[in-house]
C-alpha positions, 0 to 999 in steps of 0.5 A, a space after each residue: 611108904 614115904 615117897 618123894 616124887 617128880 615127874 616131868 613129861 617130856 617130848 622129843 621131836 625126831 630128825 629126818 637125816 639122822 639114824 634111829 629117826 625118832 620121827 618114824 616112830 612116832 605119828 600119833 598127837 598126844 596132850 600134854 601137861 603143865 608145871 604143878 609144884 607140890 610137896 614131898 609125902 610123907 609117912 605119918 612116922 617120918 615128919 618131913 622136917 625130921 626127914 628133911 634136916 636128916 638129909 636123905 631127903 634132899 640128897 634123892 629129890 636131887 637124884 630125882 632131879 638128875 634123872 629127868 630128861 632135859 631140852 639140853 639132853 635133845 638138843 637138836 630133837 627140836 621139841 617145843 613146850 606143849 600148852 595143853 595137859 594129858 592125863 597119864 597112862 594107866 602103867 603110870 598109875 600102877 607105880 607108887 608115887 606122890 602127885 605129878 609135877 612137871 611139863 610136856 613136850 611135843 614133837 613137831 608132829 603132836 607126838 609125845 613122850 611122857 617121862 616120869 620120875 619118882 624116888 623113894 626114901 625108904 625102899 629102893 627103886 628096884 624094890 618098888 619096881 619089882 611088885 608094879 604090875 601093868 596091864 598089857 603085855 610084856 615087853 622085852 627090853 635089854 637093861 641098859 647100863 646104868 639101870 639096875 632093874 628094867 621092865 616094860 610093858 605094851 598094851 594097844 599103841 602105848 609102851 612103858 619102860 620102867 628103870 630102877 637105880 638106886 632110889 630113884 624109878 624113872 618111867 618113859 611112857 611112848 605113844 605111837 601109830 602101832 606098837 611096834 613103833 612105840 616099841 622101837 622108839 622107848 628101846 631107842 631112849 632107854 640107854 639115855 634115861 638109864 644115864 641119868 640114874 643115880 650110880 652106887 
């Protein structure tokens, strides 16, 4: 499989006045990661500066970059750059993808959420999310617009939603206190990641 992968983790910080305050469901300090650049992978058949001058290459990393959460998108969820990294989730490592990259940021209670985003050159993304397989249980979450394909999965405290789109598999990863909380917390920010899929 040739994969182009980006992932950026990123925290939100909720706001005690507003409805669906973010801060109520989380409570739960969590690490955090740092920038560490490297290079697409490749399949042995696809050099990169084949697959590069061609153009898809190109053309998904920038789908990727797109999908990722800003600090432009929270504004006002106040997050601040955490300086300590955490390692990724156990769904997070069920799902094909080249080394991370990215940053982290925390809520101002230590809390965190984690975003990964990978894409993919020669499969879809629905098609890769269709044969992950996360421990826990699953978890029912409606497909917001934008995404394709959606599934989740809770195991202890920690919940994760996978959404499909085109080639690009974005991953919101929620840490909290109980697992209602987590629960709540990613069905709240899925319509935002879903938006930022690459439309066909």
């Amino acid at each position: 499989m040739v994969v182009l992968a980006a992932v950026v983790l990123t925290g939100l910080t909720g706001c005690a006045d507003r409805p669906n305050d973010l801060e109520t469901y989380y409570d739960k300090p969590a690490g955090a990661g740092s920038p560490s650049p490297v290079p697409p992978a490749t399949s042995s058949s696809v050099p990169v500066e084949q697959a590069s001058a061609n153009g898809p290459v190109n053309h998904i990393a920038q789908d990727v970059a797109a999908a990722v959460l800003t600090k432009t998108d929270l504004a006002g969820e106040g997050v601040r750059e955490a300086a300590a990294r955490a390692a990724n989730g156990s769904c997070f490592d069920a799902v094909p993808a080249g080394d991370p990259r990215g940053s982290t940021w925390l809520y101002s209670s230590g809390s965190s959420l984690t975003q990964q985003v990978t894409g993919y050159l020669d499969r879809t993304a629905g098609d890769v999310l269709a044969h992950v397989a996360c421990g826990g249980q699953a978890l029912t979450v409606a497909r917001p617009p934008g995404a394709e394909a959606v599934r989740a999965w809770c195991d202890g405290t920690t919940c994760t939603l996978l959404l499909a789109g085109g080639h690009v598999l974005s991953g919101l990863q929620i840490t909290a206190s109980t697992q209602n909380r987590a629960a709540e917390a990613l069905k709240t920010l899925a319509p935002r990641a879903a938006g930022k899929l690459p439309q066909s």
